[in-house]
C-alpha positions in Angstrom: 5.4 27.9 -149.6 5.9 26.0 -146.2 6.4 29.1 -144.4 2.8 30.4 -145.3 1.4 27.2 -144.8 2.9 27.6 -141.3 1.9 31.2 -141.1 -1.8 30.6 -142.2 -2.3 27.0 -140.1 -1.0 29.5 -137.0 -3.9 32.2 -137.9 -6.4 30.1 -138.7 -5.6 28.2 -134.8 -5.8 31.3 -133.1 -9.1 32.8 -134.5 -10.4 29.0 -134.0 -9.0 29.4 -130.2 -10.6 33.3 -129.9 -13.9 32.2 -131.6 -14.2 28.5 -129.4 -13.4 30.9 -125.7 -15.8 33.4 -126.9 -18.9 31.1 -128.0 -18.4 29.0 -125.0 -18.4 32.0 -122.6 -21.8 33.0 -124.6 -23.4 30.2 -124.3 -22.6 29.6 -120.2 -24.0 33.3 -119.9 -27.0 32.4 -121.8 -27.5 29.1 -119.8 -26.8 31.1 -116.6 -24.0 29.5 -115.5 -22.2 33.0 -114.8 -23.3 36.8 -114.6 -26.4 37.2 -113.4 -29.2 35.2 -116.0 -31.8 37.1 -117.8 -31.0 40.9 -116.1 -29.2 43.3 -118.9 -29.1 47.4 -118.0 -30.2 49.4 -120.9 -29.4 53.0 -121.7 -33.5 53.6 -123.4 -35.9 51.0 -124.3 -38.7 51.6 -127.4 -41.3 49.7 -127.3 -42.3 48.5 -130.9 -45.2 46.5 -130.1 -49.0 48.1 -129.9 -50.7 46.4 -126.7 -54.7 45.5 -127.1 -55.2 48.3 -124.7 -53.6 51.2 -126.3 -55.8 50.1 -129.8 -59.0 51.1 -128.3 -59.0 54.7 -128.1 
C-alpha cells in the first residue's frame, strides 16, 4: 500500500509539474511576454459573421 501511495504521489507531481510549465508558458504568450503578441498564421479562415454591408443586397 505504501508503494502505490509512492507511485501515485510521484504521478500526480509530475502532471502537476507538466500542467504548472505549460499554463505559465500560455499565459506569458497571451500577455506577450514571448513569441510575437497577437500574430497567429492560419491555414483558411471562414468568416461566420454577416457584415451590415453584405445584408443589403
Amino acid at each position: 500500500m505504501r508503494v502505490l501511495g509512492w507511485v501515485c504521489g510521484g504521478l500526480l507531481a509530475l502532471v502537476t509539474a507538466f500542467w504548472r510549465i505549460t499554463a505559465t508558458a500560455d499565459l506569458a504568450l497571451s500577455a506577450g511576454l514571448h513569441g510575437t503578441p497577437g500574430t497567429y498564421k492560419v491555414d483558411t479562415c471562414i468568416d461566420t459573421q454577416q457584415h451590415p454591408q453584405e445584408l443589403q443586397l
